[in-house]
MIZALO-898211 format. One record per residue (C-alpha): residue number from 1; residue in one letter; x, y, z. Coordinates in pm, 1 decimal. Example, Ala and Ser with C-alpha at 12.3 -4.5 7.8 and 13.67 -1.06 7.14 Angstrom:
<r 1, 'A', <1230.0, -450.0, 780.0>>
<r 2, 'S', <1367.0, -106.0, 714.0>>
***
This chain:
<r 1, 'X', <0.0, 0.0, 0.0>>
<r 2, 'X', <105.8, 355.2, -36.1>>
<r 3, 'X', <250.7, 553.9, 251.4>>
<r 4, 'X', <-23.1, 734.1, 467.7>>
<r 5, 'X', <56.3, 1082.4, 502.5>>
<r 6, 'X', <28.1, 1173.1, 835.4>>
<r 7, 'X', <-19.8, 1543.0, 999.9>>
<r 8, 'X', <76.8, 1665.2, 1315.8>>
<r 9, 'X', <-169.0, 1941.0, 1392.0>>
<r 10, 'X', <-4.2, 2181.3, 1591.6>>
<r 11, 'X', <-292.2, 2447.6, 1574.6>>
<r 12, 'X', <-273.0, 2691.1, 1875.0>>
<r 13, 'X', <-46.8, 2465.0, 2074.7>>
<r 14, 'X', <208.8, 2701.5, 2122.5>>
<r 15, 'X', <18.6, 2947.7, 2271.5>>
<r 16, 'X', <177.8, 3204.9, 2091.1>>
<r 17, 'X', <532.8, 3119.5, 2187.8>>
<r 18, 'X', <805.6, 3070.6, 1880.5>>
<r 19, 'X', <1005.6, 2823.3, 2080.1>>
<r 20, 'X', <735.8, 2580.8, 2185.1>>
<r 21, 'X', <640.5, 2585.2, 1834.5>>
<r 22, 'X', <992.0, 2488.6, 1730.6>>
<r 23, 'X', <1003.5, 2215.2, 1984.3>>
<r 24, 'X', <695.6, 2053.1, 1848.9>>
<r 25, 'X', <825.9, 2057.2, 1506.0>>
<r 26, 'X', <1144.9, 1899.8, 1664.4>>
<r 27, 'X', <912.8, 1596.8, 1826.2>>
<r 28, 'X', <700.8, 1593.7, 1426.2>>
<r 29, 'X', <1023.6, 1598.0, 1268.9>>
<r 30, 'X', <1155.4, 1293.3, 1522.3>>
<r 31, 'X', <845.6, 1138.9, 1478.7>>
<r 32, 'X', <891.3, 1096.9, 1124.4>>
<r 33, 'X', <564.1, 1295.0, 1050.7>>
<r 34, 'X', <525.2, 1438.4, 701.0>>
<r 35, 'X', <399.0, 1799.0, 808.2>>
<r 36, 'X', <333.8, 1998.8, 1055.0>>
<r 37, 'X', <-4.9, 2270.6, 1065.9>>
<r 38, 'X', <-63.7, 2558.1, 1261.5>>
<r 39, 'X', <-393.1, 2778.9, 1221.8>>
<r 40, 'X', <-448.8, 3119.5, 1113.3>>
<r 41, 'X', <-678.5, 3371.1, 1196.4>>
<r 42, 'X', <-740.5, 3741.1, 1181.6>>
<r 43, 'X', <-912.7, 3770.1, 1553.6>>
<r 44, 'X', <-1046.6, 4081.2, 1396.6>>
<r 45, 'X', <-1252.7, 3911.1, 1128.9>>
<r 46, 'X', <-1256.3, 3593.8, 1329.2>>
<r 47, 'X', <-1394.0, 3693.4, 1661.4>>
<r 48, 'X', <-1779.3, 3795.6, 1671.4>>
<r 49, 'X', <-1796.6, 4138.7, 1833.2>>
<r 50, 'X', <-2010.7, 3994.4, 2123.5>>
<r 51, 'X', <-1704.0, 3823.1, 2275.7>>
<r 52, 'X', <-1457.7, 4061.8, 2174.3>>
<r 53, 'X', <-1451.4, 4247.4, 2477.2>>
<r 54, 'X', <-1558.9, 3941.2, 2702.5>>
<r 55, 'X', <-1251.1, 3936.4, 2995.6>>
<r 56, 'X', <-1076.7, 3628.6, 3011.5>>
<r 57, 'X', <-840.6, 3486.3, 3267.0>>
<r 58, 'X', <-485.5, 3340.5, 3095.3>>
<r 59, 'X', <-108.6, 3274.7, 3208.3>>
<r 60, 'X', <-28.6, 3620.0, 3087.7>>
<r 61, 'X', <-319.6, 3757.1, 3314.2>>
<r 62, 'X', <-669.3, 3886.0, 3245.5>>
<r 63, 'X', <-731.1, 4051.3, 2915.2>>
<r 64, 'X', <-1021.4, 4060.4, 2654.3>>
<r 65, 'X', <-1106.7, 3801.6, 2470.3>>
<r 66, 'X', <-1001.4, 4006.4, 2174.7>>
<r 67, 'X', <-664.9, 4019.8, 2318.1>>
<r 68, 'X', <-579.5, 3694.3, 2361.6>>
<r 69, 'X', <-648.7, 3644.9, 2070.7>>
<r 70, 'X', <-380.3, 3868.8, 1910.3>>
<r 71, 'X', <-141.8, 3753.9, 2179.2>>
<r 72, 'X', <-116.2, 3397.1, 2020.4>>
<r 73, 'X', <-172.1, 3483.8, 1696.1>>
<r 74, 'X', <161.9, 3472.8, 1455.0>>
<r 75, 'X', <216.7, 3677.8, 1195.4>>
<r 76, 'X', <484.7, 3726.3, 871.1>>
<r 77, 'X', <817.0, 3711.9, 1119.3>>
<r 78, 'X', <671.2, 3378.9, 1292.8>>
<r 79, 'X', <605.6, 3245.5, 959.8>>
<r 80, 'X', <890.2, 3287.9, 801.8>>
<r 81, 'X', <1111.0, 3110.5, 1083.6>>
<r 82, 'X', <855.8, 2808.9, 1102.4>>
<r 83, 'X', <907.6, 2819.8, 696.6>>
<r 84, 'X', <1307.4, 2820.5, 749.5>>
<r 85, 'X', <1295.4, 2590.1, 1059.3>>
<r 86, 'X', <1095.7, 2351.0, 887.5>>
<r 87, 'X', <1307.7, 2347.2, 622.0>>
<r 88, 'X', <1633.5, 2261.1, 811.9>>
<r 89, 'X', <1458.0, 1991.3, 1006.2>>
<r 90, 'X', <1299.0, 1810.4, 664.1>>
<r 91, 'X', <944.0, 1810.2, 761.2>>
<r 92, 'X', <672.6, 2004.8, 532.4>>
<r 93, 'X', <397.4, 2283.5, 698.5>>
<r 94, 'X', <114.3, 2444.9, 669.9>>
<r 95, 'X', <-230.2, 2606.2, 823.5>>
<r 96, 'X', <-560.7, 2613.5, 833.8>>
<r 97, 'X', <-692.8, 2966.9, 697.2>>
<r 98, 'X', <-1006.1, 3072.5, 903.8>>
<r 99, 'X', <-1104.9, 3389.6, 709.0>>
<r 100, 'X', <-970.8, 3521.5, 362.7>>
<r 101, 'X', <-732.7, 3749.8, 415.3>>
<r 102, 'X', <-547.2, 3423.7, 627.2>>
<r 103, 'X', <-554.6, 3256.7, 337.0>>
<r 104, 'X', <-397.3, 3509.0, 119.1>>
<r 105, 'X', <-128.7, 3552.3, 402.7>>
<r 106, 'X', <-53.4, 3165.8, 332.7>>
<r 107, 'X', <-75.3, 3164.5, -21.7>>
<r 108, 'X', <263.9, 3337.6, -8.9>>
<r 109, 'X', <421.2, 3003.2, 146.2>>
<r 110, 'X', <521.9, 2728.5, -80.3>>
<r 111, 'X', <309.9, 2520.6, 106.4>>
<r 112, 'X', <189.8, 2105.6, 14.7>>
<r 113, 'X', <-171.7, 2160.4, 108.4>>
<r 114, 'X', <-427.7, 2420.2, 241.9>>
<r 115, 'X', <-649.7, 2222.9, 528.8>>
<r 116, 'X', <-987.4, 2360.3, 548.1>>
<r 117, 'X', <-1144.7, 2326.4, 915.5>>
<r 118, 'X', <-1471.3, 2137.9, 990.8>>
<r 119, 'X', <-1653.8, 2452.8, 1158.1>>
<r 120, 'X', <-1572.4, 2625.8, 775.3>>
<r 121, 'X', <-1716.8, 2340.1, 591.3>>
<r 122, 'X', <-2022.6, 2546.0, 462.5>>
<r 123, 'X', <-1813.9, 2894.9, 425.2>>
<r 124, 'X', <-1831.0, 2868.9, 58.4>>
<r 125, 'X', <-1644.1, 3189.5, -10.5>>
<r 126, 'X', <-1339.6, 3076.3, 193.4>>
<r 127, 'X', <-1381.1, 2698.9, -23.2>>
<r 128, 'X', <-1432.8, 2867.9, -352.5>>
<r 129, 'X', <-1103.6, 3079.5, -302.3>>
<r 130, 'X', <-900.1, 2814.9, -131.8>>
<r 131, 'X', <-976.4, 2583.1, -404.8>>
<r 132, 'X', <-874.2, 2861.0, -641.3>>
<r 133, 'X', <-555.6, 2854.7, -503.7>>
<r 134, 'X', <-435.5, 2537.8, -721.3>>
<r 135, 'X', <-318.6, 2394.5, -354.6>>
<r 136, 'X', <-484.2, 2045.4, -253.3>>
<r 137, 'X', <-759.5, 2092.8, -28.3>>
<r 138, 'X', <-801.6, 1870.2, 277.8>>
<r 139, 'X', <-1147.2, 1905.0, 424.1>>
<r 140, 'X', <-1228.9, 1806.2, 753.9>>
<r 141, 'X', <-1601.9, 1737.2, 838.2>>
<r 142, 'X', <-1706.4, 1695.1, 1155.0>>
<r 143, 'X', <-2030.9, 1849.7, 1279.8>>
<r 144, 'X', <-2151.1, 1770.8, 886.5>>
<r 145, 'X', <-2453.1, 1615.0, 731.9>>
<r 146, 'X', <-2406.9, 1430.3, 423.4>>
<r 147, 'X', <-2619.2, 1754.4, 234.8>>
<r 148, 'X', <-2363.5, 2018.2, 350.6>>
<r 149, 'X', <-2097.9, 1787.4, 269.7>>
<r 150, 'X', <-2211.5, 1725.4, -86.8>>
<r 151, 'X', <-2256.0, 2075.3, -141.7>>
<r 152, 'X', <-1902.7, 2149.3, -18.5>>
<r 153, 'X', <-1755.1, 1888.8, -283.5>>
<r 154, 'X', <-1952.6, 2006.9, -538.4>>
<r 155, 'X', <-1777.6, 2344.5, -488.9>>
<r 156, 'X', <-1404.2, 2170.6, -464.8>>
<r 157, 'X', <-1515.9, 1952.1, -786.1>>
<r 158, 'X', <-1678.3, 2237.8, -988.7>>
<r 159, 'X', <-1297.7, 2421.8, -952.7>>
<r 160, 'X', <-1124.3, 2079.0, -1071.9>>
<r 161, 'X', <-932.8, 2122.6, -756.3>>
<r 162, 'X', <-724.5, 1825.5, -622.4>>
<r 163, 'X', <-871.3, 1773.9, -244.3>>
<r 164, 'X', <-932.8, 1469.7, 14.7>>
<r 165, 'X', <-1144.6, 1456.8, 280.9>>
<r 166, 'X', <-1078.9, 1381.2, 658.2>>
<r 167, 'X', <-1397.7, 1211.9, 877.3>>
<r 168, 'X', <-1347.2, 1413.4, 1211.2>>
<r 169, 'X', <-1580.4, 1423.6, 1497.6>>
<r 170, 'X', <-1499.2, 1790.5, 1631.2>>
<r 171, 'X', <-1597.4, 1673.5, 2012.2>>
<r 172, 'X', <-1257.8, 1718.8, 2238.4>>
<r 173, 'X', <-1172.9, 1488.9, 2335.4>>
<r 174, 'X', <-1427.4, 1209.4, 2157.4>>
<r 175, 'X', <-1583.3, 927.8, 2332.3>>
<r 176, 'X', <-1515.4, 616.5, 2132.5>>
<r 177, 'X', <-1864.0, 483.0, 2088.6>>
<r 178, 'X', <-1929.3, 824.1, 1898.5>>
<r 179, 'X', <-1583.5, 793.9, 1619.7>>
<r 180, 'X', <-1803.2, 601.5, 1395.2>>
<r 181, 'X', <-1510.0, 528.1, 1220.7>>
<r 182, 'X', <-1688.8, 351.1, 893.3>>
<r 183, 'X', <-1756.6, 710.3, 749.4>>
<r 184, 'X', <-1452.9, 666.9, 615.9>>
<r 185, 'X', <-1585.7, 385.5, 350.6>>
<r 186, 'X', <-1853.1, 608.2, 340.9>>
<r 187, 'X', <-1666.6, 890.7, 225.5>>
<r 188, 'X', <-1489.2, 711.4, 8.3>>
<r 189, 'X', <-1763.4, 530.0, -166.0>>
<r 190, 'X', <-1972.6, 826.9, -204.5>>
<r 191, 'X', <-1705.5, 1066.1, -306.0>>
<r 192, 'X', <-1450.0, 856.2, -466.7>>
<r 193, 'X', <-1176.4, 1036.1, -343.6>>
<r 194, 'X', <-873.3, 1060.6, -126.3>>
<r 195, 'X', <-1014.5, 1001.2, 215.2>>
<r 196, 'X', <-817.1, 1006.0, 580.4>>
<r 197, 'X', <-895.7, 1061.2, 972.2>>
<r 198, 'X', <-847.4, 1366.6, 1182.3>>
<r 199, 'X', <-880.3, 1221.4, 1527.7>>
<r 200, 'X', <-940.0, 1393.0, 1859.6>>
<r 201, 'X', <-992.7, 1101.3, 2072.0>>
<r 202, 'X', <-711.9, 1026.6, 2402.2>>
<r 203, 'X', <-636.5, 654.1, 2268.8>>
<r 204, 'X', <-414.8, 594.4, 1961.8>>
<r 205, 'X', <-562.3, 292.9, 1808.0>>
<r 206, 'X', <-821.0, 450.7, 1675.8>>
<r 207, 'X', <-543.6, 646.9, 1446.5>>
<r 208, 'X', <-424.0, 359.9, 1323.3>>
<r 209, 'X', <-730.5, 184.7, 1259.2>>
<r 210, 'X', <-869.0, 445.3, 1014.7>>
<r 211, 'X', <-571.2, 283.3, 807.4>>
<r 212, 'X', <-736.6, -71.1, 737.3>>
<r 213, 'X', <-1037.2, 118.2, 672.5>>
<r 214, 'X', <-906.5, 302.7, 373.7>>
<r 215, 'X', <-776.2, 612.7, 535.3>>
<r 216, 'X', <-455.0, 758.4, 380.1>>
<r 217, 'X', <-433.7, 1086.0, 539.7>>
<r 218, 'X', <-393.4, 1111.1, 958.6>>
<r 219, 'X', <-424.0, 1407.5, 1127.5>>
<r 220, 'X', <-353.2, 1431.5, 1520.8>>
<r 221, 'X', <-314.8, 1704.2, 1738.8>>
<r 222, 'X', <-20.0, 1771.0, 1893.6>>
<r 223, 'X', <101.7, 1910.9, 2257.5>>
<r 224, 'X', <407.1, 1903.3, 2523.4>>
<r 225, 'X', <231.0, 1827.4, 2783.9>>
<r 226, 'X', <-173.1, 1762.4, 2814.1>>
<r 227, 'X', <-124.1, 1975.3, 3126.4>>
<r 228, 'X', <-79.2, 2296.6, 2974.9>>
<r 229, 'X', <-309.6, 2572.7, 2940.8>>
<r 230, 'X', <-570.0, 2630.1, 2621.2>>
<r 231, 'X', <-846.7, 2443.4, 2464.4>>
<r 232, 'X', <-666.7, 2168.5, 2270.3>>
<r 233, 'X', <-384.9, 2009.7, 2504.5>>
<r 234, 'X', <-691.8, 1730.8, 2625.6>>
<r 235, 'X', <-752.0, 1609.7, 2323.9>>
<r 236, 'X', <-370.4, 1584.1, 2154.7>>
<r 237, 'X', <-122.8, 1391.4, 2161.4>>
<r 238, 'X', <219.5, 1396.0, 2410.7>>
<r 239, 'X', <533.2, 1302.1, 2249.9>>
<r 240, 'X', <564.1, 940.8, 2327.2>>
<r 241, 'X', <212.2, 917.2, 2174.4>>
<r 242, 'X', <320.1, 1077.0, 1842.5>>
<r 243, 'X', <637.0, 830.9, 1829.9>>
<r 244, 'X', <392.4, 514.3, 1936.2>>
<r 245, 'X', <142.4, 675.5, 1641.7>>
<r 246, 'X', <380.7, 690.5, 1344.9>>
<r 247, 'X', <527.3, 364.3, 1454.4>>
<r 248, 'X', <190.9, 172.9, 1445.1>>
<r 249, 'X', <76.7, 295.9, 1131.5>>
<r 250, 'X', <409.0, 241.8, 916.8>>
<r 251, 'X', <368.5, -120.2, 1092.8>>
<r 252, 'X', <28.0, -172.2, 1019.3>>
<r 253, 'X', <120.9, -51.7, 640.0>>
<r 254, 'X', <390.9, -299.2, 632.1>>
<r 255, 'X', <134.6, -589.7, 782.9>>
<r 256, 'X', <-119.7, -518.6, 467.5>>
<r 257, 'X', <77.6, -635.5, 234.7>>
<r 258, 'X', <-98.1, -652.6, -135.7>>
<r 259, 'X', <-361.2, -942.1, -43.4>>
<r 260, 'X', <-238.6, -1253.5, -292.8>>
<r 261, 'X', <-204.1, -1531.4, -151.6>>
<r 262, 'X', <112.4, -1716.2, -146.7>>
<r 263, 'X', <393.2, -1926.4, -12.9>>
<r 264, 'X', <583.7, -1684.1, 216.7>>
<r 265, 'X', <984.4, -1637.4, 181.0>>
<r 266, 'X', <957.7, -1691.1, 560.0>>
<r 267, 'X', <747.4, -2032.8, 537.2>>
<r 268, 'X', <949.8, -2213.0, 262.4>>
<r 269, 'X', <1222.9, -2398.7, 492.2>>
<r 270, 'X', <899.8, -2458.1, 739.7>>
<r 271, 'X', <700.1, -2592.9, 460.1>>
<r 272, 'X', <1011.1, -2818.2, 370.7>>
<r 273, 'X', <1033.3, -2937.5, 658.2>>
<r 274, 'X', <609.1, -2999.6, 774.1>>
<r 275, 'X', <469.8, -3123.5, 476.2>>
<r 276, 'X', <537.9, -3477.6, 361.3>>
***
């Protein structure tokens, strides 16, 4: 089978701060990820004006919502070190836009792929412009029905735009009994597309699951330490985990194998010796 690509979704992880991002490319890069994505945002466009001035208690103290916001927001001098870092340590990036002008900030990035977050599944402006872009599109859709789904690949086909979608429950973390991990046939059958997994559950198995059901893209959040402070740390995953991840689904690709059936390499001096 061909390699699964696998993400490690660094979002808002670094909660603003250069060098944790660097040190969770460091443990993507170790891992043996393919890329790394961060998210971008213009709070200004991005945060309704009924929480802008909500106050909000954070390690740097209270400030508006607004604020915050900004505070772990990167911009152009962020970017261009996480571009150069990136680089040097052989391991792709790139972000989820979350209003226009975001993704015209990215579009200036030689980038592998612009990822399109569940919650803007139905913003058909920011699809038809993404897909515009000539970038492969990787949807996530979680909180979806199959209608706004369909609607959102009609858009993405329409533009002739190379794309694949991810099955993602957006619930952090996810209780298992609600992955419903078959969408992923379903995707595939319906769509006939690329189709992969963006997890937020606390086990790995599920991860590498998704595999033998046809997923070739995985997408994982990832953190330091669960411990720390913002909304994401529950729900990703600690460096061990990431290591334990990679390694179970390049073993589980290796396990496939192509299906025929055959006398192995490894059972020829057995069968030699059994059979009579």
């Amino acid at each position: 089978m061909s390699k699964t690509y696998i993400i490690a979704e660094i979002g808002i992880n670094h909660n603003g701060d250069l060098d944790t991002a660097k040190q969770l490319i460091d443990i993507a890069a170790l891992s043996r990820c393919d890329a790394v994505k961060f998210q971008k945002r213009d709070p200004d466009i991005c945060v309704p004006n009924s929480q802008k001035n909500i106050l909000r208690e954070t390690p740097w103290g209270t400030m508006t919502y607004i604020d915050y916001k900004k505070k772990i927001e990167f911009g152009k001098k962020e970017y261009d070190e996480i571009d150069s870092y990136t680089k040097q340590k052989n391991i792709k990036w790139s972000a989820s836009p979350w209003d226009l002008s975001s993704l015209k900030f990215l579009t200036q990035y030689d980038i592998p792929f612009i990822k399109i977050p569940s919650a803007l599944l139905t913003d058909d402006t920011l699809l038809n412009a993404a897909s515009l872009t000539g970038k492969k599109i990787i949807l996530s859709t979680g909180m979806s029905s199959i209608e706004e789904i369909d609607h959102a690949v009609n858009i993405l086909t329409k533009n002739k735009n190379s794309f694949a979608l991810l099955h993602c429950v957006s619930a952090y973390p996810v209780p298992l009994n609600e992955l419903n991990l078959l969408c992923i046939k379903t995707l595939k059958q319906r769509y006939n597309c690329e189709v992969g997994y963006s997890g937020h559950e606390f086990r790995l198995n599920p991860s590498v699951a998704a595999i033998y059901l046809g997923a070739t893209i995985i997408e994982r959040h990832i953190t330091l330490d669960r411990e720390m402070w913002g909304t994401d740390h529950l729900s990703s995953v600690e460096p061990q985990g990431l290591i334990k991840l990679v390694r179970g689904v390049r073993d589980l690709e290796v396990c496939l194998g192509d299906g025929n059936i055959t006398v192995s390499d490894c059972e020829k001096p057995f069968k030699d010796k059994l059979r009579k």
